[in-house]
Gaussian input, Z-matrix of N, CA and C with variables (Angstrom, degrees):
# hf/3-21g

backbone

0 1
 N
 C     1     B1
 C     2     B2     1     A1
 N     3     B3     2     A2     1     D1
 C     4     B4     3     A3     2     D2
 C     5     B5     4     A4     3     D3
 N     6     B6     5     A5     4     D4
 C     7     B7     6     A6     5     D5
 C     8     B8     7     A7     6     D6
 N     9     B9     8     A8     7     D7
 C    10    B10     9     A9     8     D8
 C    11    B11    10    A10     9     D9
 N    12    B12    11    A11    10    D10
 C    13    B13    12    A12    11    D11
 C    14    B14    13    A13    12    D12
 N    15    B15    14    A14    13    D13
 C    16    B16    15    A15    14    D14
 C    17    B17    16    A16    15    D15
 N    18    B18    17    A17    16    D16
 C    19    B19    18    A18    17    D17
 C    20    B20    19    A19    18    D18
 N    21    B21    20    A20    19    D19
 C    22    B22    21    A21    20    D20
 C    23    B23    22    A22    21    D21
 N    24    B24    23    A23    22    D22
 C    25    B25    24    A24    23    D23
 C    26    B26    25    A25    24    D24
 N    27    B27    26    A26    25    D25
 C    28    B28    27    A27    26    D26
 C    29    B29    28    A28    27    D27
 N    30    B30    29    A29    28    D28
 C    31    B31    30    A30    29    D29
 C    32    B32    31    A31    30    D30
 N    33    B33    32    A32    31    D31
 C    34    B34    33    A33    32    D32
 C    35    B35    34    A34    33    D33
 N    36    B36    35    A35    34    D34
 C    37    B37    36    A36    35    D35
 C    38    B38    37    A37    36    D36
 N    39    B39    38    A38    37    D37
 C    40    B40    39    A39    38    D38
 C    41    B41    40    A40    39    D39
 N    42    B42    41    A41    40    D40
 C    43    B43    42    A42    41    D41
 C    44    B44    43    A43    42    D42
 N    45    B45    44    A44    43    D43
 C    46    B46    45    A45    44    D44
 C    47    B47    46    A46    45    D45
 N    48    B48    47    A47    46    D46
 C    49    B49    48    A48    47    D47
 C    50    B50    49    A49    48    D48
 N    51    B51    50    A50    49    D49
 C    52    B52    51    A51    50    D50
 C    53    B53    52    A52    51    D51
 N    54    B54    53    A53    52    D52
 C    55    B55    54    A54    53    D53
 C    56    B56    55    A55    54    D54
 N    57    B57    56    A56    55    D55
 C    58    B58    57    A57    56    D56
 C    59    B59    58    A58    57    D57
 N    60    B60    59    A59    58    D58
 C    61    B61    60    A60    59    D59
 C    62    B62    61    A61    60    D60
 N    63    B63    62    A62    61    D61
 C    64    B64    63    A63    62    D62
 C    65    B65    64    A64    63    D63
 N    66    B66    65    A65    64    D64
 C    67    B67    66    A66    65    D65
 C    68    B68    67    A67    66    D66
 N    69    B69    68    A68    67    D67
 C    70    B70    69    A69    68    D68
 C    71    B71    70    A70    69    D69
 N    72    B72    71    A71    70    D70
 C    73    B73    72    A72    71    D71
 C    74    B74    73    A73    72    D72
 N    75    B75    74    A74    73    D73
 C    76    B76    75    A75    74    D74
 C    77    B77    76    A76    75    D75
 N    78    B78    77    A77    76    D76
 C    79    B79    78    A78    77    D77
 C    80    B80    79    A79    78    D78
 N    81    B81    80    A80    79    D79
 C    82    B82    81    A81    80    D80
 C    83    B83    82    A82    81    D81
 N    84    B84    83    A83    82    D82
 C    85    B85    84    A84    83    D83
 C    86    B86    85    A85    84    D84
 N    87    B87    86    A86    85    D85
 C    88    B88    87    A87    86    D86
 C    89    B89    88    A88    87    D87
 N    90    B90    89    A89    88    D88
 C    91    B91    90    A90    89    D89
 C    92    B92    91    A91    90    D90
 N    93    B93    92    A92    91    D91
 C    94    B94    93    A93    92    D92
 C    95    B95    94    A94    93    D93
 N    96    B96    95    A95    94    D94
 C    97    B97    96    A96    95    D95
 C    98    B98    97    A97    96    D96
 N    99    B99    98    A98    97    D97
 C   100   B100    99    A99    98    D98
 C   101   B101   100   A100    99    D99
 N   102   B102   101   A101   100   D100
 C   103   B103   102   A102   101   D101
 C   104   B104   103   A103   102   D102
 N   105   B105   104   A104   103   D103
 C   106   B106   105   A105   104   D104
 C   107   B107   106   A106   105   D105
 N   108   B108   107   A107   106   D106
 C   109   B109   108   A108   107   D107
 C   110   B110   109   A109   108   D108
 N   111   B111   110   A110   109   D109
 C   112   B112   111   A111   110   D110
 C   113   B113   112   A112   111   D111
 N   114   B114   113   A113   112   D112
 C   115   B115   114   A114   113   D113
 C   116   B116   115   A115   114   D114
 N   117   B117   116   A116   115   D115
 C   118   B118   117   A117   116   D116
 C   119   B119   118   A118   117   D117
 N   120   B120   119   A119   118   D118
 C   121   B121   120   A120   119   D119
 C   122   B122   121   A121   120   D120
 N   123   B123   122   A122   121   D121
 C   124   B124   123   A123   122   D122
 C   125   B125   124   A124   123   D123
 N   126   B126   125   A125   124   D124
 C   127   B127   126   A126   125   D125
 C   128   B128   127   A127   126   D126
 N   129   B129   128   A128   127   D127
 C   130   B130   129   A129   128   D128
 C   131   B131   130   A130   129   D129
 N   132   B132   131   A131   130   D130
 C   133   B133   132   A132   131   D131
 C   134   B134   133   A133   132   D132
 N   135   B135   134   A134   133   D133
 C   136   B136   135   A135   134   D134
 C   137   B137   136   A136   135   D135
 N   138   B138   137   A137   136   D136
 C   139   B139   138   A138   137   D137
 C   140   B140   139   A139   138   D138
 N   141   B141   140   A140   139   D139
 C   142   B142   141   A141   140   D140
 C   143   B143   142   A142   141   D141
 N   144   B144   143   A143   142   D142
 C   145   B145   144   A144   143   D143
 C   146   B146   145   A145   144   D144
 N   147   B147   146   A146   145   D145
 C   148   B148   147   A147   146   D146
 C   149   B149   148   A148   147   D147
 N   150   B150   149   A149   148   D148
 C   151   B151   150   A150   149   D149
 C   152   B152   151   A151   150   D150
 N   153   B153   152   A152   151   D151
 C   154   B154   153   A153   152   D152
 C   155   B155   154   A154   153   D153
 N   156   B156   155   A155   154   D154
 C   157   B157   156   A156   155   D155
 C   158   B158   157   A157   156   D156
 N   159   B159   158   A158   157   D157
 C   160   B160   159   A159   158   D158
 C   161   B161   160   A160   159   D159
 N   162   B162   161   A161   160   D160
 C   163   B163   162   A162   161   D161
 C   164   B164   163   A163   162   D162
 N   165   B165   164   A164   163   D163
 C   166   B166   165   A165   164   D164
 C   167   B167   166   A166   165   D165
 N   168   B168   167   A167   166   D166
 C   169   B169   168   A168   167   D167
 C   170   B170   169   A169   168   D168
 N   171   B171   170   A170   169   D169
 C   172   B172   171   A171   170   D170
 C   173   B173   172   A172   171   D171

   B1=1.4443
   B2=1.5300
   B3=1.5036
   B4=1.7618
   B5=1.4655
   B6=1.9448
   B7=1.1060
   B8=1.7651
   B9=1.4206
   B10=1.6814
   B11=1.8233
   B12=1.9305
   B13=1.3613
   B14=1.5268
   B15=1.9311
   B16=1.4943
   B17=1.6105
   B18=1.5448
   B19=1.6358
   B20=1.5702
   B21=1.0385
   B22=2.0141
   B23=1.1190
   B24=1.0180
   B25=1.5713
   B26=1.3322
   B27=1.5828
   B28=1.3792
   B29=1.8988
   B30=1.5807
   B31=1.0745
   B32=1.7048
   B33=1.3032
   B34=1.4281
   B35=1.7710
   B36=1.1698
   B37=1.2935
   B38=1.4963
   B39=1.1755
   B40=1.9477
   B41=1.9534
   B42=1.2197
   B43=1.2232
   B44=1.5893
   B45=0.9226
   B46=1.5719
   B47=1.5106
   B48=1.0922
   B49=1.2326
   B50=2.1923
   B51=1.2688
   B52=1.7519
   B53=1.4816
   B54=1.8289
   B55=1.0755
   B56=1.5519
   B57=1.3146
   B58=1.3435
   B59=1.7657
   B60=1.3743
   B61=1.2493
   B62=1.9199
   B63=1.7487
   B64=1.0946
   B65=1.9453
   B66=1.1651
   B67=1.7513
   B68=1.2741
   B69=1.1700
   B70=1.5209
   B71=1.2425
   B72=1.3460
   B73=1.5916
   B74=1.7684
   B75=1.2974
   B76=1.8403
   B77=1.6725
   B78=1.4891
   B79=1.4489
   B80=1.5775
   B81=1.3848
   B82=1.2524
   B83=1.9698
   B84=0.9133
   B85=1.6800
   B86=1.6586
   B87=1.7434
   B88=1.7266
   B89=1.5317
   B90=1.0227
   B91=1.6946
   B92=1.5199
   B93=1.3751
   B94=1.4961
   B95=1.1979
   B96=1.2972
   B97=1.7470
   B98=1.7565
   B99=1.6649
   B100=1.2058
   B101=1.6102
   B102=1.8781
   B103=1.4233
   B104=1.8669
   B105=1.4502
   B106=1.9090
   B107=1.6962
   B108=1.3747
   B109=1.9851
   B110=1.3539
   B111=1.8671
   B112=1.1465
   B113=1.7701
   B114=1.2402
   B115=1.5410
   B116=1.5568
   B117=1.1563
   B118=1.4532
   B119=1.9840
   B120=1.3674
   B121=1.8889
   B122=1.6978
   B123=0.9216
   B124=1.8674
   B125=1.4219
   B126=1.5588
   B127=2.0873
   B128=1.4326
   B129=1.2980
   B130=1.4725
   B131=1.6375
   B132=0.7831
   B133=1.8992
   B134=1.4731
   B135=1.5159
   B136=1.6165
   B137=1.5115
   B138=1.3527
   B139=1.6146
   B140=1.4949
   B141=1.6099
   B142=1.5176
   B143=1.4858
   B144=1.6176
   B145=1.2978
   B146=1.7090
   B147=1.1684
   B148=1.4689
   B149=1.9669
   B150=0.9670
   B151=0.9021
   B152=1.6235
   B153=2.1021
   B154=1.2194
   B155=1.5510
   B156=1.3842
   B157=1.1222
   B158=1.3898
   B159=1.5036
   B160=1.0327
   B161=2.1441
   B162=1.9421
   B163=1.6884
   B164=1.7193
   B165=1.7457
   B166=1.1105
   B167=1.4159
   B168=1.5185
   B169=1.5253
   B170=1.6508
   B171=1.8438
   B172=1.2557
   B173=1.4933
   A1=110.90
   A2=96.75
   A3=101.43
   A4=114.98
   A5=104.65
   A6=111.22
   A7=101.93
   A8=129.34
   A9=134.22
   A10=72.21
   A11=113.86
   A12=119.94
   A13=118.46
   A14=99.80
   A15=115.22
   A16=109.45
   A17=102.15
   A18=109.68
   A19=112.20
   A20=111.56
   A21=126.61
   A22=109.25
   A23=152.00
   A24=139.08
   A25=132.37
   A26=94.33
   A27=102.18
   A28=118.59
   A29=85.60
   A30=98.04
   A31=114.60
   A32=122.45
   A33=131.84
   A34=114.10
   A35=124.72
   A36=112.53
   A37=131.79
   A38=121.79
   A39=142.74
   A40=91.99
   A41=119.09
   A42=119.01
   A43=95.92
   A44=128.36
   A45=133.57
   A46=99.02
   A47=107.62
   A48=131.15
   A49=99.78
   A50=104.25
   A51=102.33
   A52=99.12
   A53=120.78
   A54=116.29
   A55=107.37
   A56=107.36
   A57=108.61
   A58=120.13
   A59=108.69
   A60=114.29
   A61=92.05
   A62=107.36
   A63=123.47
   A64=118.31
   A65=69.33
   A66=98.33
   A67=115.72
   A68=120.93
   A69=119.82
   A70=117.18
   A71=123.11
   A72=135.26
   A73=100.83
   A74=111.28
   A75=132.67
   A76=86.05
   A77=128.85
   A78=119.36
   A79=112.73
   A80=132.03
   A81=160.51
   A82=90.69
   A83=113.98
   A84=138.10
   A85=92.45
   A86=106.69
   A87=103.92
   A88=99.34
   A89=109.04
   A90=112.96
   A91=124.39
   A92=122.98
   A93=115.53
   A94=95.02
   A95=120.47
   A96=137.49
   A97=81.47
   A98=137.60
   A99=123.86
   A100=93.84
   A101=116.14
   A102=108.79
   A103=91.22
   A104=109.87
   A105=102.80
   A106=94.60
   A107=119.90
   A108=86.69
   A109=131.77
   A110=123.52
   A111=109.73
   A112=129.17
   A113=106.10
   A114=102.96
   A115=122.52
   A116=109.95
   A117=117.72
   A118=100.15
   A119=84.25
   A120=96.37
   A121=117.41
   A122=106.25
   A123=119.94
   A124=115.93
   A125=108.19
   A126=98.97
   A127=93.68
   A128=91.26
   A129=111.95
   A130=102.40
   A131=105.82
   A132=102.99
   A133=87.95
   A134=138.31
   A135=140.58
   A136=107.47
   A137=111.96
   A138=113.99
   A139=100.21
   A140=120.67
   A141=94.07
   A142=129.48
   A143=107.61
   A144=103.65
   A145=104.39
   A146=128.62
   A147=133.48
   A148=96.35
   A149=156.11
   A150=140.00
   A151=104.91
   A152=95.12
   A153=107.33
   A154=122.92
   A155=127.90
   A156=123.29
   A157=140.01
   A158=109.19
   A159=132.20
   A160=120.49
   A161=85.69
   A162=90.57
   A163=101.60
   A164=96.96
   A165=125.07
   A166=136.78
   A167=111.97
   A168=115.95
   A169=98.89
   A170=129.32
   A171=98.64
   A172=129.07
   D1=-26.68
   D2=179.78
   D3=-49.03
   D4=-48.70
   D5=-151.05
   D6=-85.37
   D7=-9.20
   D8=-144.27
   D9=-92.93
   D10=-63.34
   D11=-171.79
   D12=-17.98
   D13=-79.45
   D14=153.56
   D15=-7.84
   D16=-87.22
   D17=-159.86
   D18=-59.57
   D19=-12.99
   D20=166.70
   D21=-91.22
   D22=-45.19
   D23=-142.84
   D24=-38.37
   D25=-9.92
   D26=-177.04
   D27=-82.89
   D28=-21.26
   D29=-175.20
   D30=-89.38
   D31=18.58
   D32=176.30
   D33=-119.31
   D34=129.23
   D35=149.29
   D36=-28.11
   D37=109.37
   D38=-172.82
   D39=-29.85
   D40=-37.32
   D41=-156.20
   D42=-90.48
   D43=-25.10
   D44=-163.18
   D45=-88.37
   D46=-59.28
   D47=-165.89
   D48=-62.99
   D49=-24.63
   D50=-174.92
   D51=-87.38
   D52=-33.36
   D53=-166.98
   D54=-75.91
   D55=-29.54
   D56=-176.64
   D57=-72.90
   D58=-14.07
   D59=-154.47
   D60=-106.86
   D61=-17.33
   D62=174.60
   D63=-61.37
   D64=-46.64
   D65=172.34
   D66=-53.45
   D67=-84.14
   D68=146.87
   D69=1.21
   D70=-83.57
   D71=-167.82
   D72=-43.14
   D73=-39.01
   D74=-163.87
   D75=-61.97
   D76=-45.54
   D77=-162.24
   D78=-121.42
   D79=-2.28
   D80=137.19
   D81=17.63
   D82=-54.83
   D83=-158.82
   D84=-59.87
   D85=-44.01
   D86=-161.30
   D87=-108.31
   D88=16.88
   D89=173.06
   D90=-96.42
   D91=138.35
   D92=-173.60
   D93=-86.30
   D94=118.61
   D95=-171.32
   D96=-75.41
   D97=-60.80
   D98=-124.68
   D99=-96.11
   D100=-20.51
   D101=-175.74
   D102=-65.95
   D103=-45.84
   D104=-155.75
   D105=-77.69
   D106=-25.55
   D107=155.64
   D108=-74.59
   D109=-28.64
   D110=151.71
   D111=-40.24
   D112=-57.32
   D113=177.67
   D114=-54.44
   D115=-19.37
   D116=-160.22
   D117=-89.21
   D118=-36.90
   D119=166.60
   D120=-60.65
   D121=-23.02
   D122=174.83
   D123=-84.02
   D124=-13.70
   D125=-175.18
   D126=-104.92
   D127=-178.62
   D128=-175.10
   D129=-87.25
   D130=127.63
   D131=159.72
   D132=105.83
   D133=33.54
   D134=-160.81
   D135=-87.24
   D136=-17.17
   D137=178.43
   D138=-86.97
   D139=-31.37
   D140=164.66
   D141=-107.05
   D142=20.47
   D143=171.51
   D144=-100.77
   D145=-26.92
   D146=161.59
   D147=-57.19
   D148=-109.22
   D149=139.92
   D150=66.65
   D151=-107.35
   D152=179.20
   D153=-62.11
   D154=-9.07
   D155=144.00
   D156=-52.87
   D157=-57.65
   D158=164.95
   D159=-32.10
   D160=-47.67
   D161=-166.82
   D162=-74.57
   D163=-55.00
   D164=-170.08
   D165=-57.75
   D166=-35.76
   D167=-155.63
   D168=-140.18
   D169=-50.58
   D170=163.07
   D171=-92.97

């Protein structure tokens, strides 16, 4: 869901979209960082969802 958010964001209010991504950061600890960059290597648009991971979430 991390990665669909990312590839939408445009499609959320700026404020929704920080709290949600805030959230994330809160559980970051119990997440497999290396399965959701594998997956993130499989979509389209992966240089800016690695990216917005990168700035944003870890």
């Amino acid at each position: 869901m991390l990665l669909e958010l990312i590839r939408n964001k445009n499609s959320f209010p700026f404020d929704y979209y920080k709290e949600i991504l805030n959230n994330y950061r809160q559980i970051i600890h119990t997440l497999n960082i290396q399965d959701i960059q594998a997956y993130a290597e499989e979509l389209p648009k992966n240089k800016m969802i690695m990216e917005t991971l990168r700035l944003e979430v870890f």
